[in-house]
SETIMAR-378970 format. One line per field, with one value per residue (C-alpha): residue number from 1; residue in one letter; x, y, z negated. Coordinates in steps of 0.1 Angstrom, whole numbers. Layout:
N
pos <- [NUM  ...] $
code <- [A  ...] $
px <- [X  ...] $
py <- [Y  ...] $
pz <- [Z  ...] $
//
This chain:
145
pos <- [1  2  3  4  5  6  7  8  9  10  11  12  13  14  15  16  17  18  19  20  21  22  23  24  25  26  27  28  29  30  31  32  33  34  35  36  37  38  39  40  41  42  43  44  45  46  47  48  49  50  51  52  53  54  55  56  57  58  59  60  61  62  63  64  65  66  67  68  69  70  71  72  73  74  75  76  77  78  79  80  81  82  83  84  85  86  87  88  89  90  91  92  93  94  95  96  97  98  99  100  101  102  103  104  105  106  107  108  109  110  111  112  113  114  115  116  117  118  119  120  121  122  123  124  125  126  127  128  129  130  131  132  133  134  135  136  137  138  139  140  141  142  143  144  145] $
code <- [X  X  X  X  X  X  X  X  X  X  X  X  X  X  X  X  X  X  X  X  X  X  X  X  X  X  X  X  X  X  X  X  X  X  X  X  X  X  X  X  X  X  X  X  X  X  X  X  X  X  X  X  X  X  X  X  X  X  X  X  X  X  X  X  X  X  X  X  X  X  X  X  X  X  X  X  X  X  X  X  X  X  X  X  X  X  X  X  X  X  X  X  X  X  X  X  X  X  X  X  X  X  X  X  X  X  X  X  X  X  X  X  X  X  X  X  X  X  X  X  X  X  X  X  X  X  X  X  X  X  X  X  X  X  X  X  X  X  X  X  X  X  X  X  X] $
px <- [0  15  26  3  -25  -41  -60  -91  -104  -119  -107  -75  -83  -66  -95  -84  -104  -95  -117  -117  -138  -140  -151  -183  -190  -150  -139  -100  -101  -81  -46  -23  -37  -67  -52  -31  -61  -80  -52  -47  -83  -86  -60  -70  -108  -87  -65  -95  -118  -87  -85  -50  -41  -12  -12  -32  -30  -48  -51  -65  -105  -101  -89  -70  -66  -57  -68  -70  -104  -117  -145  -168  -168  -182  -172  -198  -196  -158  -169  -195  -172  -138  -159  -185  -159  -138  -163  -179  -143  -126  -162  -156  -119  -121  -155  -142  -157  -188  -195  -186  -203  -234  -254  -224  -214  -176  -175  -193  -224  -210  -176  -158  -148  -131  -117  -82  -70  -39  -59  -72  -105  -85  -60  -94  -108  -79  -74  -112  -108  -78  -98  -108  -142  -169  -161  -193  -198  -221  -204  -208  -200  -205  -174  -180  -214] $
py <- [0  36  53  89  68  85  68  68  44  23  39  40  68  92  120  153  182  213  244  279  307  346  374  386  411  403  427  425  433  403  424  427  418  408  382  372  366  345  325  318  312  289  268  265  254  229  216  215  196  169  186  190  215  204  239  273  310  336  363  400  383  344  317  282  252  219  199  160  153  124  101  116  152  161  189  207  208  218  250  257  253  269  300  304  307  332  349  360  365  383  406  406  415  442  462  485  456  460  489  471  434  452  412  399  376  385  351  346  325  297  276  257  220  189  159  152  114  97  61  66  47  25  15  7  -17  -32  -42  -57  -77  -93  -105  -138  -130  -142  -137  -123  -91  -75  -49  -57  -90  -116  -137  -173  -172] $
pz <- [0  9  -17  -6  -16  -50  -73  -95  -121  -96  -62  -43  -16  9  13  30  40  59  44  61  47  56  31  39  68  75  51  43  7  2  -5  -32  -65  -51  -28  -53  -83  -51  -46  -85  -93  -61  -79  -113  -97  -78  -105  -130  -104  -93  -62  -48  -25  4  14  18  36  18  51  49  56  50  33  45  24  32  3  -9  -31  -49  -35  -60  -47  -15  9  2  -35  -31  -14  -38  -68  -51  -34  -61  -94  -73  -60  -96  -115  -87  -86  -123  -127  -96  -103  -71  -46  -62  -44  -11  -22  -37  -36  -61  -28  -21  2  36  36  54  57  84  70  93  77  85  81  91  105  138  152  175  143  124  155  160  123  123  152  140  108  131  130  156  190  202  209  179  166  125  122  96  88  96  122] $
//
């Protein structure tokens, strides 16, 4: 077994996401302190959920993150936690965006999320076929019929 499997109590798994997210209305207030405080608080969401990040870009409007979860958490509920915490403490810590982010939303409603994985469909049917299964041609075989 690879060694860049991770483990669980009852999984060995190799999940990795690639997030991207833009402030809302495209802003760039993410700068200086600002970017920075993101970047930090992005982190500490990610280290207290298991999440680990293989890297990240905070830009001027957006954020990057290439990021290995458990089986348990879903994409979706790693954009909730990541861009709802940082959303309400960076809101919070800078009361200036308030004026600009007058709804308390810093983040843009949506999210662009594509698994990445390192085992290709063709390495996946070729390790199946080799299991000596039935030679017909159904495509979820039974071992032995």
């Amino acid at each position: 077994m690879s060694e860049e499997y991770r483990k669980g109590s009852h999984t060995i798994y190799d999940l990795q996401y690639h997030f991207v997210w833009v402030t809302k209305y495209r802003y760039q207030v993410l700068t200086g302190e600002i970017a920075t405080r993101a970047r930090d608080l992005i982190r500490q969401t990610c280290e207290a959920r298991n999440i680990t990040i293989l890297s990240g870009h905070v830009g001027k409007d957006h954020v990057h993150m290439h990021v290995s979860c458990p089986p348990e958490l879903s994409p979706s509920k790693v954009a909730q936690y990541v861009k709802g915490r940082s959303s309400r403490l960076i809101q919070q810590e800078f009361p200036h965006l308030k004026k600009r982010y007058w709804g308390q939303h810093l983040w843009g409603r949506g999210y662009f999320c594509a698994s990445i994985g390192k085992v290709t469909e063709n390495m996946i049917r070729a390790y199946i076929e080799q299991q000596e299964m039935a030679k017909d041609k159904d495509v979820f075989r039974v071992e032995g019929e």
